[in-house]
VEXMI-701747 format. One line per 10 residues: number of its first residue (from 0); their letters; for each residue z negated, y negated, x negated of N, C-alpha, C. Coordinates in pm, 1 decimal, padded with zeros to 6 digits. Atoms other than C-alpha are relative to their C-alpha. Last residue first. Layout:
% VEXMI-701747
NUM	A	Z:Y:X:Z:Y:X:Z:Y:X ~ ...
***
This chain:
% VEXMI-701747
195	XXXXXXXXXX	-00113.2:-00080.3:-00051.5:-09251.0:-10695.3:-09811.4:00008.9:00015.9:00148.1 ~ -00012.0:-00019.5:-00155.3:-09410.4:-10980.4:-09932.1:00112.3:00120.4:-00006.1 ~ -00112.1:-00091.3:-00074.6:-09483.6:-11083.2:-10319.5:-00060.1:00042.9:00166.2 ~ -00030.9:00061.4:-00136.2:-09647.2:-11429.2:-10408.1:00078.6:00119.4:00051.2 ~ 00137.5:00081.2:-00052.3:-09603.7:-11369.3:-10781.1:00060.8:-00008.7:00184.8 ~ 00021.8:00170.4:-00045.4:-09348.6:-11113.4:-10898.9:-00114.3:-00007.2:00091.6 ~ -00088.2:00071.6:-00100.2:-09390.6:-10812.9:-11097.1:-00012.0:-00149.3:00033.1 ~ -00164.6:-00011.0:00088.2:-09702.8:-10687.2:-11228.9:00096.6:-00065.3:00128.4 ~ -00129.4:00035.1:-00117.6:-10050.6:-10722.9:-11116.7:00101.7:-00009.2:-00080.0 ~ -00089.1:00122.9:00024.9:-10360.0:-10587.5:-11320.8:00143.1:00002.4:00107.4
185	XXXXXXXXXX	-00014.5:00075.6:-00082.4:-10581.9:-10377.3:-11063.0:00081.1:-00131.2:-00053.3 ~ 00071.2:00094.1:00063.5:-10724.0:-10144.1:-11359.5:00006.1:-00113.9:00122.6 ~ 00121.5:-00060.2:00069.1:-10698.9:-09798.5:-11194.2:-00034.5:-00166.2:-00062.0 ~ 00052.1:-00069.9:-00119.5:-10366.2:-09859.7:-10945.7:-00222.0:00033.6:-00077.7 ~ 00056.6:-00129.8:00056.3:-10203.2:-10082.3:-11192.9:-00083.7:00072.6:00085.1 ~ 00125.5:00015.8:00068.6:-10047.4:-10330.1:-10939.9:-00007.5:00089.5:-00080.3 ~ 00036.9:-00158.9:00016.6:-09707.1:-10388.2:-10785.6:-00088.1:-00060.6:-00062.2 ~ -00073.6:-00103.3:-00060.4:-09512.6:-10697.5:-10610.3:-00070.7:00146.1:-00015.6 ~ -00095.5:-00094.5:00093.7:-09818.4:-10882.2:-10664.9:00076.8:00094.9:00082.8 ~ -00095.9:-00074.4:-00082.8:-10024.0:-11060.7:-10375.5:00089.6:00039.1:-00103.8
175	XXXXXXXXXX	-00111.7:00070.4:-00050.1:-10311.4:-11244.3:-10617.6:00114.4:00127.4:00115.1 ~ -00116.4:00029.8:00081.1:-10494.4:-11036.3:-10839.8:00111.2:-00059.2:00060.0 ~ -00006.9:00036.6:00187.4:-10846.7:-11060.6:-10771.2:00079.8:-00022.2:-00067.3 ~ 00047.1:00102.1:00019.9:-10824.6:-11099.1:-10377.1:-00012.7:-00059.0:-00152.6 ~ -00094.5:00093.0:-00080.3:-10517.6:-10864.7:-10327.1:-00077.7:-00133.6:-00111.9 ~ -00092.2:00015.2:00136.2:-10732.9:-10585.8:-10550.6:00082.5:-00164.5:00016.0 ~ 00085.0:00006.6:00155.7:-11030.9:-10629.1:-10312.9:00099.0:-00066.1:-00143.0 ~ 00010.6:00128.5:-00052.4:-10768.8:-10602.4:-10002.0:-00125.0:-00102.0:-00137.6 ~ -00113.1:00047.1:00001.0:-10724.7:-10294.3:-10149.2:-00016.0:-00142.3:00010.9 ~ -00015.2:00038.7:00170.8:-11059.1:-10207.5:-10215.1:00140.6:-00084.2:00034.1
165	XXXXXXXXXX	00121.7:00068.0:00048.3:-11167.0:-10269.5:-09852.6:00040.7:-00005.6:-00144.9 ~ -00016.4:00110.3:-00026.4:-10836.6:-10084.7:-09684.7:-00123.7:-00131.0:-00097.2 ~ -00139.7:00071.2:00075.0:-10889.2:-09817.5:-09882.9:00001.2:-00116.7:00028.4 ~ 00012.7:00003.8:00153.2:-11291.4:-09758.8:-09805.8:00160.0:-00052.9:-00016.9 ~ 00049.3:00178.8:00044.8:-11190.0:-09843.3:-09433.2:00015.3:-00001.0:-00135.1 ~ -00063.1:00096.9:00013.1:-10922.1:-09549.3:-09481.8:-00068.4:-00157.9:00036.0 ~ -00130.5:00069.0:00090.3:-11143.1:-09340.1:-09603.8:00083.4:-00079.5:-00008.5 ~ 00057.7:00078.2:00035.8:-11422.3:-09379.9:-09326.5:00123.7:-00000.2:-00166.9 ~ 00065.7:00197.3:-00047.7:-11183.5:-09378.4:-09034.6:-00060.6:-00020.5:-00140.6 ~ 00107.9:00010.7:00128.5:-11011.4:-08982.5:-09164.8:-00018.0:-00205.7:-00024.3
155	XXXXXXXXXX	00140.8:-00025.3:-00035.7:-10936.9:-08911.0:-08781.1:-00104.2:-00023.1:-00147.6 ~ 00063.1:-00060.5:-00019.8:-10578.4:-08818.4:-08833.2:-00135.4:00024.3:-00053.1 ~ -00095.6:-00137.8:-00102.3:-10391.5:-09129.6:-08756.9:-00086.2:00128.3:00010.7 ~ 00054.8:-00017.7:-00129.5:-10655.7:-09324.1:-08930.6:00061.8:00083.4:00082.6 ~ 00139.1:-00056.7:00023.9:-10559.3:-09155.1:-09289.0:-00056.4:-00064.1:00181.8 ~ 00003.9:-00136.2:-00020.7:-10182.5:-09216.9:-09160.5:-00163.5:00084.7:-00005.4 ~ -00068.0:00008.1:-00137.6:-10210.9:-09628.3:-09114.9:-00040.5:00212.6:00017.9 ~ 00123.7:00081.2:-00101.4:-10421.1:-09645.8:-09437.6:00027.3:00067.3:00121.6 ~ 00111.3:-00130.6:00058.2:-10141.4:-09403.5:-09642.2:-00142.8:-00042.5:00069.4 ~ -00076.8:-00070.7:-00084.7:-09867.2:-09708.9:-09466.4:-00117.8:00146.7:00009.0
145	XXXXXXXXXX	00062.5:00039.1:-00081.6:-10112.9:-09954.6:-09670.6:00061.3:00116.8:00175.8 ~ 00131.1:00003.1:-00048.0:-10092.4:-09805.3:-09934.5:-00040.4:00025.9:00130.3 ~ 00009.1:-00087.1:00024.4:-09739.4:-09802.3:-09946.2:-00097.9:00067.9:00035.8 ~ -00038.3:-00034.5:-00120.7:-09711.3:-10141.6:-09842.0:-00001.5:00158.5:-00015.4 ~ 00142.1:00049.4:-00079.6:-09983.6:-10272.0:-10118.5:00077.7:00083.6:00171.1 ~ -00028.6:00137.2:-00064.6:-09794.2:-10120.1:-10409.4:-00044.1:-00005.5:00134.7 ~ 00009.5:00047.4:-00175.9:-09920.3:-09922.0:-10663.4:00096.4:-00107.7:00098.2 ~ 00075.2:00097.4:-00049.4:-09841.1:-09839.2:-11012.9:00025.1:00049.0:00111.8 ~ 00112.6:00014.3:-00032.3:-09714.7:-09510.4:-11176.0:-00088.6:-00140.1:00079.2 ~ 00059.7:-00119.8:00059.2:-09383.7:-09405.1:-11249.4:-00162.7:-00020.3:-00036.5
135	XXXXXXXXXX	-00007.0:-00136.8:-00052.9:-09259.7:-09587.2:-10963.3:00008.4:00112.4:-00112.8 ~ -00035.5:-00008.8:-00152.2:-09177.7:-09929.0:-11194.3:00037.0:00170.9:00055.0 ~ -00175.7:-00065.4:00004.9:-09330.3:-09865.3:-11518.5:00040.9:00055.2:00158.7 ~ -00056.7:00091.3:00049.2:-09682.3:-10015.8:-11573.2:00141.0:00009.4:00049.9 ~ 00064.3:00153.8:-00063.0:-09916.7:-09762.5:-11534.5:00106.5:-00109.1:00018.5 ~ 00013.9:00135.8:00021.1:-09688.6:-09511.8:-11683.9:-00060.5:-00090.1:00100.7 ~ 00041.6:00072.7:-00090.5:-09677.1:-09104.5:-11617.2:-00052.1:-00162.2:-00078.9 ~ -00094.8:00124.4:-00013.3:-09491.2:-08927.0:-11791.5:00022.7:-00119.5:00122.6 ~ 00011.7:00079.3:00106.7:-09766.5:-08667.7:-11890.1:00131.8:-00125.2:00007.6 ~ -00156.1:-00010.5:00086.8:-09822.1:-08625.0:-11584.6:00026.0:-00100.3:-00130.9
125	XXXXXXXXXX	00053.0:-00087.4:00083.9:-10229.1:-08678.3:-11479.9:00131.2:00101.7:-00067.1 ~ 00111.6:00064.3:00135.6:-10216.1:-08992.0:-11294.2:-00003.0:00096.6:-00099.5 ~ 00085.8:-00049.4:00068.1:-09889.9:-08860.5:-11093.5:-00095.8:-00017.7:-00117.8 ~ -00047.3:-00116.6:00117.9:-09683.9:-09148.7:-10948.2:-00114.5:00076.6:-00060.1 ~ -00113.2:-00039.2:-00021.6:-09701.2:-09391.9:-10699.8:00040.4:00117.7:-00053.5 ~ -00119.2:-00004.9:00129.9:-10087.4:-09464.9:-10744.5:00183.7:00021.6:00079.6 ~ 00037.7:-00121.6:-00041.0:-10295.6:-09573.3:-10387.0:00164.1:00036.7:-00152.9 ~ -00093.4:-00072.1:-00073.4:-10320.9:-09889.8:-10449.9:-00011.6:00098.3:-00016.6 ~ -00013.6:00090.0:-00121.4:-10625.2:-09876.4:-10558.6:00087.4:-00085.0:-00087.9 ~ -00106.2:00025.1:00017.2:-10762.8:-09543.8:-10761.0:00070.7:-00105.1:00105.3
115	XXXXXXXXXX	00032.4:00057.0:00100.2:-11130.9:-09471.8:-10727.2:00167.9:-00077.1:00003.8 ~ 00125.7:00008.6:-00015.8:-11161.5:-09238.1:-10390.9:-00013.0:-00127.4:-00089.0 ~ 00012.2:00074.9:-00128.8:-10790.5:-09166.7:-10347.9:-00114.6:-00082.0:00010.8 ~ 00134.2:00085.8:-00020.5:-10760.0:-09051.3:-10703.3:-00038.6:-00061.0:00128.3 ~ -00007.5:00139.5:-00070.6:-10408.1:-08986.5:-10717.1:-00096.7:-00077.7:00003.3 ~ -00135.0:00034.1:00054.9:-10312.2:-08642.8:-10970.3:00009.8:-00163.3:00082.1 ~ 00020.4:00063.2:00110.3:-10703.7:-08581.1:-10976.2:00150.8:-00082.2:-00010.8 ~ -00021.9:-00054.4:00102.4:-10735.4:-08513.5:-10626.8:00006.4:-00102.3:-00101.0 ~ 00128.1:00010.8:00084.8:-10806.7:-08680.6:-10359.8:-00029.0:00033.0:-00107.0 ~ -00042.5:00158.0:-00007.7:-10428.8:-08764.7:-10219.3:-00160.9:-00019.7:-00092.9
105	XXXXXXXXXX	-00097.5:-00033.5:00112.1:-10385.3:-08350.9:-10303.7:-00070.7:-00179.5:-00002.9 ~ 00063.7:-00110.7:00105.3:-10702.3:-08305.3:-10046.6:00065.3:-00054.2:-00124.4 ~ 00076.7:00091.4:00023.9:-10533.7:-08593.6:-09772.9:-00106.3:00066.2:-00169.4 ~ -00007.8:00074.5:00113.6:-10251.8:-08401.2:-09808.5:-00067.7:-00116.0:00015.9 ~ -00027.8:00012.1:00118.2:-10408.1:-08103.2:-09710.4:00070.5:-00096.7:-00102.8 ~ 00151.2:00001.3:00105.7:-10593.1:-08231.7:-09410.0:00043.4:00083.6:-00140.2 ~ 00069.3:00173.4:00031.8:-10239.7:-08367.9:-09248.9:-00138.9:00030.1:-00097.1 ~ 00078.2:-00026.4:00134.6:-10080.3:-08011.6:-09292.1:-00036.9:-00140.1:-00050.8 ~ 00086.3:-00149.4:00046.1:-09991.9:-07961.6:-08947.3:-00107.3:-00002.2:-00125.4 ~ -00076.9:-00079.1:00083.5:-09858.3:-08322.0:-08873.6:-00120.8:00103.8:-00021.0
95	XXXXXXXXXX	00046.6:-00134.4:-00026.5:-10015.1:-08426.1:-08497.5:00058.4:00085.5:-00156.0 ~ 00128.1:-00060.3:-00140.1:-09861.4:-08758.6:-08541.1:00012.4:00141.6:-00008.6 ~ -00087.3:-00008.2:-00123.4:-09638.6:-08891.9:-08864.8:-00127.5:00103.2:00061.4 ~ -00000.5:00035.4:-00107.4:-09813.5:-09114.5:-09086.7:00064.3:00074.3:00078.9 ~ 00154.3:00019.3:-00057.5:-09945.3:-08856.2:-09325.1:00054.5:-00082.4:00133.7 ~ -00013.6:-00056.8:-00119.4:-09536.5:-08806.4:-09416.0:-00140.7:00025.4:00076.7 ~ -00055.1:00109.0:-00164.4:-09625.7:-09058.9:-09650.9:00019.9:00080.6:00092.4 ~ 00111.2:00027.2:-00051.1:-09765.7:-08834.7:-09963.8:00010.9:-00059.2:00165.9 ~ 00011.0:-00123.5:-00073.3:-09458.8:-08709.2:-10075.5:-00152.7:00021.5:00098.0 ~ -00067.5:-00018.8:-00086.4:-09359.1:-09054.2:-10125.2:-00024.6:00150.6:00048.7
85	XXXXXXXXXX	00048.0:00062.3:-00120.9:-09636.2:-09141.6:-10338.2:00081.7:00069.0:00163.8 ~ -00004.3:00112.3:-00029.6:-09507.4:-08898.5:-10598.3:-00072.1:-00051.9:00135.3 ~ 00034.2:00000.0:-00151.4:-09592.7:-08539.1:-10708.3:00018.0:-00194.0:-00016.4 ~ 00046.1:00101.1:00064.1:-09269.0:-08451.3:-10897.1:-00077.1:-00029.2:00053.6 ~ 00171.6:-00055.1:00045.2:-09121.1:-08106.8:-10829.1:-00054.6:-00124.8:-00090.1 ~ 00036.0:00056.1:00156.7:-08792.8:-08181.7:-10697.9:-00125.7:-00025.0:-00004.3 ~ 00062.9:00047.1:00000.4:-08692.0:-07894.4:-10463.7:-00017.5:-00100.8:-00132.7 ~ 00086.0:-00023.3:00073.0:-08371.9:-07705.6:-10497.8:-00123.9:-00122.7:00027.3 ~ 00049.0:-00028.6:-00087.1:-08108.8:-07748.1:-10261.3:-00117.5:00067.2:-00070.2 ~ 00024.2:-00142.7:00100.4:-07866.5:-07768.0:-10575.7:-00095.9:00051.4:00149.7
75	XXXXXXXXXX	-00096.0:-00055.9:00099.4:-07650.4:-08061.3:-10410.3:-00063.0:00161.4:-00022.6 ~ -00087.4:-00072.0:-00141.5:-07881.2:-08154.1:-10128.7:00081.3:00077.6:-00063.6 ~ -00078.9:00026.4:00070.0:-08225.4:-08210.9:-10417.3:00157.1:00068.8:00094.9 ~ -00070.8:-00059.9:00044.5:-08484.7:-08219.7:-10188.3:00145.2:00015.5:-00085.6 ~ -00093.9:00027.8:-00052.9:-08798.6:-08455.5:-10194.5:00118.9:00132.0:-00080.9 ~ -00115.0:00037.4:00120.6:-09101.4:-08273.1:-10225.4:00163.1:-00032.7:00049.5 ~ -00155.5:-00006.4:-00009.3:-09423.5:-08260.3:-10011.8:00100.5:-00061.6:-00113.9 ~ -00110.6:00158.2:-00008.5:-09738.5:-08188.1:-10110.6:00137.5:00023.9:00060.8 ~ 00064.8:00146.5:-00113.0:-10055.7:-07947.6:-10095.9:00085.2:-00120.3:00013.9 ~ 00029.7:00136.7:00089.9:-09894.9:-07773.7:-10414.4:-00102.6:-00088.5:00108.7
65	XXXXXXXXXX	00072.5:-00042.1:00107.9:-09938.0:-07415.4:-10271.7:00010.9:-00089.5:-00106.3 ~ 00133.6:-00027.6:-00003.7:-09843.2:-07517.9:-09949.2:-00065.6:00044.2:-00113.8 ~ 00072.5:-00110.9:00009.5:-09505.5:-07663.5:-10007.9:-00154.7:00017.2:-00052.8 ~ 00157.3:-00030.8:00005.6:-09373.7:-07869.1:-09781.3:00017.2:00070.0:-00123.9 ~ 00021.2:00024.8:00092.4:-08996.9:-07985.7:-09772.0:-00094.8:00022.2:-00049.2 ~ -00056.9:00070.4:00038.6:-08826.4:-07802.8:-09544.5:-00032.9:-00035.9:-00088.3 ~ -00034.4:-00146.9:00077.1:-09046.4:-07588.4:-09338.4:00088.5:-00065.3:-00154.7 ~ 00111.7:-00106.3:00058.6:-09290.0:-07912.5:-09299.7:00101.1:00099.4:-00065.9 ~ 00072.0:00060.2:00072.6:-08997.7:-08182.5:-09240.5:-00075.4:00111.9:-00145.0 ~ -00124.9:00012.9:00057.8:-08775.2:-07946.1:-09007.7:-00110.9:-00024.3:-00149.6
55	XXXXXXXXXX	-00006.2:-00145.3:00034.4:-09118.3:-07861.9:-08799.2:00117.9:-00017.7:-00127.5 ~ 00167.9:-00055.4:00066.2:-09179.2:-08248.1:-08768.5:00014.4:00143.2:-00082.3 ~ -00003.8:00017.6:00177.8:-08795.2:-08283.0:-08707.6:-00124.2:-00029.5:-00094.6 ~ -00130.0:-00068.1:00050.4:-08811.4:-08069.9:-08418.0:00020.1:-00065.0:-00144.6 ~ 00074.8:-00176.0:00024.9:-09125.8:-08211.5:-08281.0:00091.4:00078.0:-00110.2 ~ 00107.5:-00012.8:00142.3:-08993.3:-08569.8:-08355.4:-00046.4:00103.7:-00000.5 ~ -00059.6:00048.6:00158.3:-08674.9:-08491.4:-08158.9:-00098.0:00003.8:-00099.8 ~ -00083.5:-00142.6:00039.7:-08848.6:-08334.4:-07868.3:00005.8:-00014.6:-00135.3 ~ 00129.6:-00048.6:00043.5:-09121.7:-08615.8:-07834.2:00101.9:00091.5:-00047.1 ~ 00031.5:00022.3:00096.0:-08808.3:-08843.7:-07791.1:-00075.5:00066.9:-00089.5
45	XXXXXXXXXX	-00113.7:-00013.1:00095.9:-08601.3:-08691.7:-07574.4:-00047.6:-00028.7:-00089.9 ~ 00051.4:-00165.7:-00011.6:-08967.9:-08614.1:-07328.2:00128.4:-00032.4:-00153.2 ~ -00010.3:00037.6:00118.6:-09032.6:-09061.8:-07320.8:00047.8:00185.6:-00072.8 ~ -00001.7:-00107.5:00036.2:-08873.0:-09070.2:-06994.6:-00045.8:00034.6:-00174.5 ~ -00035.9:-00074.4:00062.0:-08910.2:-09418.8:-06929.3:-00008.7:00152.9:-00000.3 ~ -00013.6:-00047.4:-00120.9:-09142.5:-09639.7:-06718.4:00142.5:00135.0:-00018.9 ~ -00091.1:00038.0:-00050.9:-09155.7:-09906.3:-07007.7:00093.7:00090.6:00139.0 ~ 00065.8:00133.0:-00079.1:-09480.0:-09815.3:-07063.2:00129.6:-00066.0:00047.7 ~ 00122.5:-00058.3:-00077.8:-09387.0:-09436.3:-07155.1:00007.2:-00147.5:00083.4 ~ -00011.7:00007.3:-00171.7:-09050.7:-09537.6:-07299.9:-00072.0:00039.5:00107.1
35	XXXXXXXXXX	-00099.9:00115.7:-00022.7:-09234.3:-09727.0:-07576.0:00064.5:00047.6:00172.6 ~ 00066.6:00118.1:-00027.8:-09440.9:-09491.1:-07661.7:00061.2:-00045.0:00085.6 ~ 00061.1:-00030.1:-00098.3:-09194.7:-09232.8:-07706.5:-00064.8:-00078.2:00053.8 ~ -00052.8:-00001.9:-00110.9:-09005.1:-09468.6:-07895.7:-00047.2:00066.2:00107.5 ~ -00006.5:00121.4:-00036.4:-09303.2:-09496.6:-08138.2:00129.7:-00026.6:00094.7 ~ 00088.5:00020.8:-00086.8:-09266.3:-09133.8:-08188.7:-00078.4:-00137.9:00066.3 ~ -00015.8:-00035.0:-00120.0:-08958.4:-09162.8:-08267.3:-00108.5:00041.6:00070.9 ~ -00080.5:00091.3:-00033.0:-09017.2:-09400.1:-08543.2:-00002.0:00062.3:00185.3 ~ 00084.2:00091.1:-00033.3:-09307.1:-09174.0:-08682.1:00061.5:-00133.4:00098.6 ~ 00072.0:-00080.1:-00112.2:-09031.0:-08923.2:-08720.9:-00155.2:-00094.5:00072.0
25	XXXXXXXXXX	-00067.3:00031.5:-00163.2:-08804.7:-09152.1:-08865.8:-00077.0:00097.3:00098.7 ~ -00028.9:00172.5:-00041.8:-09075.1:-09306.9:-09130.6:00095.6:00074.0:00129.2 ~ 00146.0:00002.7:-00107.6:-09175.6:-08927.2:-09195.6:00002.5:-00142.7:00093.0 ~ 00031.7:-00059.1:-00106.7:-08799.2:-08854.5:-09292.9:-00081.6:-00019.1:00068.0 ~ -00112.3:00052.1:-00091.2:-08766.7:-09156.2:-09514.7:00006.1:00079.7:00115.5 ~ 00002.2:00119.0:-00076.4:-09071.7:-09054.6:-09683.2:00095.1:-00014.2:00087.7 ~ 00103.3:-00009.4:-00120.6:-08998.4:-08709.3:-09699.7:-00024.2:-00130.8:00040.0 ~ 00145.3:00056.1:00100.0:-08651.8:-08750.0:-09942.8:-00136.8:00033.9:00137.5 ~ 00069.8:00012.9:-00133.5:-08333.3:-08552.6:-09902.1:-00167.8:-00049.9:00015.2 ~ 00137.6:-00061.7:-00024.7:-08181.0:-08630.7:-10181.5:-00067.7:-00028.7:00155.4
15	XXXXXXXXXX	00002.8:-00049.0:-00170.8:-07771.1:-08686.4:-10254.5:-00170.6:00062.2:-00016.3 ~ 00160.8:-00046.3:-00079.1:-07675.0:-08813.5:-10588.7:-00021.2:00031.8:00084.0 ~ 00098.7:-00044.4:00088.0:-07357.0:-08749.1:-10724.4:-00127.6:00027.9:-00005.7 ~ 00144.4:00032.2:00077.8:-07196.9:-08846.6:-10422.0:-00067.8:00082.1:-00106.8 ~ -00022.6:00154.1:00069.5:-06806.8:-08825.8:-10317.6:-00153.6:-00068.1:-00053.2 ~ -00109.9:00008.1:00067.6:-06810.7:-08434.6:-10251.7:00015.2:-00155.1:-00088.9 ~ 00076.2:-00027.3:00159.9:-07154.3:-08435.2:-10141.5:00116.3:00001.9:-00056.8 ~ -00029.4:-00158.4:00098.8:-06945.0:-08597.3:-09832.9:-00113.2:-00011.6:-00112.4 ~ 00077.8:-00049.4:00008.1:-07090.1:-08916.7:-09615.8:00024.3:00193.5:-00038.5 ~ 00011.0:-00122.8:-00069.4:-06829.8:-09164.8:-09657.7:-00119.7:00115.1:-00040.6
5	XXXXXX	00105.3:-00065.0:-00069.8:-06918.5:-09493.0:-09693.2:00021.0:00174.7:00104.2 ~ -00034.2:00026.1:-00104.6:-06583.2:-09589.8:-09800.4:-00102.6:00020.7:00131.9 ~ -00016.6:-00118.6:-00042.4:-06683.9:-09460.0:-10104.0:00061.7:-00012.1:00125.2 ~ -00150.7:-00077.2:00086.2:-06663.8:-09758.5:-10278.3:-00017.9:00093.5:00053.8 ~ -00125.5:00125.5:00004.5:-06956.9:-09903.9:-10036.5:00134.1:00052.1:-00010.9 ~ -00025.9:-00042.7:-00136.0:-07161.3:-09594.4:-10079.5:00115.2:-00080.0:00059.2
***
């Protein structure tokens, strides 16, 4: 991006994805400015707009309902990439999302385990190229999780996200603060003493 002069053409990037995490993080952002200019005596209406607008963007955008997930987009081909990852999971934290009780369904499923599985996997348990072990093609990590905590209270699912929070904090105690875990055994990878 640097060498590019940080210019923002598909002309000068090879890669270019439009991802959901990063979207649900700014829509969760602006709704934390709403907040914000509520108590601070504010107009918080520019804000609610924006996240409405890029709530709806989000859903038509990257959803689709007959996986229960979201998929990051490919800008070049504008083709979906059909992988189910953690990240399609995250747009849970953003408020009032439509299809919050289906990806709590997909998050229960076999491809994450929500119920047994801690961290909450990164990567599909049930692809065949899927690695325990192999950075974001299958371990956990505790901020991830812990963001999939934050969204399961958001809409109203309290006793799942104690259960997460409780293993998790489980895994912490057995394996130290690891950058990443195995999500099924709870060995720790990476570095010792990790913080994000």
């Amino acid at each position: 991006y640097r060498d590019a002069d940080y210019a923002d053409s598909l002309d000068v990037h090879a890669f270019a994805v439009e991802d959901p995490l990063c979207n649900a993080l700014l829509i969760a952002g602006e709704h934390a400015l709403a907040a914000i200019a509520t108590v601070i005596g504010h107009d918080p209406g520019v804000h609610r707009v924006r996240a409405r607008r890029l709530t709806e963007a989000l859903v038509d955008g990257l959803y689709d309902p007959s996986a229960g997930m979201f998929f990051p987009r490919d800008v070049h081909t504008g083709e979906l990439l059909r992988s189910y990852s953690v990240g399609g999971l995250m747009p849970l934290v953003v408020p009032d999302l439509p299809v919050a009780a289906e990806l709590v369904k997909t998050a229960l499923s076999d491809r994450f385990r929500l119920r047994d599985a801690c961290p909450l996997p990164s990567y599909d348990l049930t692809a065949a190229d899927h690695e325990a072990g192999r950075y974001w093609r299958g371990p956990g990590w505790v901020n991830t999780s812990w963001l999939f905590w934050h969204g399961l209270r958001l809409h109203g699912e309290q006793a799942l996200a104690d259960d997460l929070r409780h293993r998790l904090l489980g895994r912490v105690r057995q394996g130290g603060f690891r950058e990443y875990l195995d999500p099924l055994t709870g060995a720790g990878h990476g570095t010792d003493d990790f913080s994000w």
